[in-house]
N, C-alpha and C positions, 0 to 999 in steps of 0.2 A: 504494500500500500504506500501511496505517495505523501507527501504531502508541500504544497507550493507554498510557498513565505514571499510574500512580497516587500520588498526592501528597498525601493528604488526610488523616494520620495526626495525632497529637498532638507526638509527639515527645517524649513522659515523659521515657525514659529518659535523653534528651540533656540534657536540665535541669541547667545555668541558659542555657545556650546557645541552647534553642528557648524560652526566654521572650518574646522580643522579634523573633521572626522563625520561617518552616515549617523544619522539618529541610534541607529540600531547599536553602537560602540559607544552612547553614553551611560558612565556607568552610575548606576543605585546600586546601595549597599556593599560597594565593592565591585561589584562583577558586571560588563554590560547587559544590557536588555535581552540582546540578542539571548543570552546564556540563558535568561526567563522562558525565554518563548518557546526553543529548542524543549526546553526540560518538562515542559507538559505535553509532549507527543508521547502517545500509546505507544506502546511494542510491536503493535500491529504495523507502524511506519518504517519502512527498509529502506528508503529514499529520499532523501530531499529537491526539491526543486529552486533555488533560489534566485529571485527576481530583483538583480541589483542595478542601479545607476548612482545618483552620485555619490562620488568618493567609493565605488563600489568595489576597488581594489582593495581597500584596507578592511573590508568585511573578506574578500575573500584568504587574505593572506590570514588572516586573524581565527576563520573556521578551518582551512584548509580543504584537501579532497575529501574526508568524511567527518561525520560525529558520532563520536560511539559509536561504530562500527556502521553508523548509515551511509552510504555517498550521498555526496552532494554535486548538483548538476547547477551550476551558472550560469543563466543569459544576464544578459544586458537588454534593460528597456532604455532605448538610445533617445525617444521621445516618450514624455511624459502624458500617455494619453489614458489616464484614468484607470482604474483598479480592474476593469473587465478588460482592455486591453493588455495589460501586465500579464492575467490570467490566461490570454490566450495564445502569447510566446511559448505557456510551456505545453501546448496542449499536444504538439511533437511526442514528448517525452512521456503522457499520461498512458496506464496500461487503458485500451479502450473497454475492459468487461470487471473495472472495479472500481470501486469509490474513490475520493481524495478530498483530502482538506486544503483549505486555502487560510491562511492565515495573516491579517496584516500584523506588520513585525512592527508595533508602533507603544504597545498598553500590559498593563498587567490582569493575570485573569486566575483566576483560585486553579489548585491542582486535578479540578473533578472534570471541570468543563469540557474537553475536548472527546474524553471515555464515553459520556456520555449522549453523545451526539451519534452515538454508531449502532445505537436501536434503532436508527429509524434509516430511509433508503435516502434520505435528504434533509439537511437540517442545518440550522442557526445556533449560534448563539446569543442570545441577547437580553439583556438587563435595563431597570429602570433609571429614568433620566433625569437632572428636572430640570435642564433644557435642550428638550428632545429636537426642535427645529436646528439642532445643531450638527443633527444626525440621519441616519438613514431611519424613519420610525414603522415600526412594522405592527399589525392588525391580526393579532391572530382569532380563529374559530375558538367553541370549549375545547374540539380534541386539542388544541395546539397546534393547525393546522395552519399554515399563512395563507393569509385569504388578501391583505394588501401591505405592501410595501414600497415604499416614496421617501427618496432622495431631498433631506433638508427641506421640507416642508414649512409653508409661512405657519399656518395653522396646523399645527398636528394633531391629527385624530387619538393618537394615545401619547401615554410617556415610556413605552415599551421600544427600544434604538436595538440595531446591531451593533456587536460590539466588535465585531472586523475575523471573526471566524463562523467558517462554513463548512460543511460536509455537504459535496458534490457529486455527482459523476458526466458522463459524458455527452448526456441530454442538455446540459447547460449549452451545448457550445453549438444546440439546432435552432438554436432562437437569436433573429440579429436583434444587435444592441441601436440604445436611441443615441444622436449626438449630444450633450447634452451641453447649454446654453454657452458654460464654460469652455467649450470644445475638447469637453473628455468624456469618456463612455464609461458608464458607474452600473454595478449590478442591475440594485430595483429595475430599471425596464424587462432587463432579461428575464429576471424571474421572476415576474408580474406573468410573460408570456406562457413561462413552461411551468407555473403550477395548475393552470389550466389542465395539460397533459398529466403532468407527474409531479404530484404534492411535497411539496415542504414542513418542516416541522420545527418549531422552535424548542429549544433548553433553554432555560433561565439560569446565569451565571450567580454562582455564590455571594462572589464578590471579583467587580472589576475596578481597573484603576487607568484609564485615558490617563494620557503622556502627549499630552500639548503643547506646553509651556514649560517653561526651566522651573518655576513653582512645584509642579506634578511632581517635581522625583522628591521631593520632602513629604511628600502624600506615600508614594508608593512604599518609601523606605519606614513610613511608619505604619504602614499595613504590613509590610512584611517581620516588623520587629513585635508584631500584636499578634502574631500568627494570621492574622485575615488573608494572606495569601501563600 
C-alpha cells in the first residue's frame, strides 16, 4: 500500500522560518514535522510517494531513498497547481487495484487517525473548526457518508473541515477537476463528482493541530508535551 505526502508548498505563511528550509524540516519539539507525519502511517504502507518542490532537495537529502524500511519515490511539482494536481504526478506510480492515502505534510494529527480510515473503501479525515471558511468544510449523512464538500466557503454549512488526509483509490483520478478561481485544482470538485459513483466516509480526528503560522508550533509542542498527540 502506498501512501503520497504532498510537500511541495511555499510555506508563506511560516516566514522567516521557511526561508532557508520546506515547511516540512521545521522542527517542534526537537524533531521536524516531517518525522510526525511519516510516524503515523500503518504497517500496511511499503511505499512512499513524495510530492516535493520548494527547497525540495533538503527534504530529500534529509529522508533519503527509504524510511524504515519503506522506499520513497520523489517527483517534483515544478508548478504549483493545487493539491489535486500534486496528487496526480504520482498516479504513475499508484498500484491500480489498491487503496492509498494522501496526506498533506503541513499539521499534527493524534496516532489513531490514519488506522482508522481503512474500514471503509474511501474516506477523510476531519475534525471541528471554529473557522471552518478557512477550510475545505465537508457535510456529512448519519452513516458518515459525504454527501457535500466545498473548498473555503463564504458561509459554511457546518464546522466539520478536512484536515489534509485521505484514503483513496483509483476512481479519484475518473472525474476531471474544476479550475479553481485561484488557478489551482483542489479536491472538493473531484469528489463532489465520484461520491455520486463511489461513497466517501468521514473519521473524526482525536485531536488535530494546523501549522500555519510560526505561533502553531508552541500549540503543537504543547499538545505533544500533554500527550494530546
Amino acid at each position: 500500500m502506498k501512501a503520497v505526502i504532498l510537500a511541495a508548498g511555499l510555506g508563506t505563511r511560516m516566514r522567516p522560518l521557511t526561508d532557508d528550509r520546506p515547511k516540512q524540516l521545521i522542527e517542534v519539539a526537537g524533531r521536524p514535522i516531517i518525522d510526525y507525519i511519516l510516524d503515523l502511517l500503518p504497517e500496511e504502507v511499503d511505499q512512499l510517494v513524495l510530492i516535493i518542490g520548494y527547497q525540495g532537495e533538503k527534504l530529500r537529502r534529509y529522508l533519503g531513498k527509504s524510511w524504515r524500511g519503506k522506499e520513497i519515490i520523489y517527483i517534483e511539482q515544478k508548478e504549483l497547481k493545487g493539491t489535486y494536481a500534486a496528487t496526480l504526478l504520482a498516479k504513475p506510480y499508484l498500484d491500480p487495484t489498491d487503496r492509498f492515502f494522501v496526506i498533506f505534510a503541513d499539521d499534527f494529527y493524534d496516532r489513531d487517525c490514519l488506522r482508522s480510515l481503512l474500514k471503509h473503501p474511501r474516506a477523510m479525515i476531519v475534525h471541528e473548526a471554529e473557522h471552518p471558511e478557512r477550510f475545505g468544510v465537508v457535510t456529512p449523512d448519519a452513516e458518515g457518508r459525504v454527501v457535500e464538500f466545498e473548498e473555503k466557503p463564504v458561509k459554511p454549512k457546518t464546522s466539520l473541515v478536512v484536515t489534509g488526509i485521505y484514503l483513496l483509490d483509483m476512481h479519484f483520478f475518473e472525474y476531471e477537476p474544476k479550475l479553481h478561481s485561484n488557478g489551482e485544482y483542489y479536491f472538493p470538485p473531484v469528489i463532489m463528482k465520484m461520491i455520486k459513483d463511489h461513497p466517501m466516509y468521514v473519521e473524526r480526528a482525536k485531536a488535530w493541530i494546523p501549522i500555519a503560522y510560526p505561533d502553531d508550533i508552541q500549540k503543537a509542542e504543547a499538545a505533544l508535551q500533554n500527550g494530546i498527540l
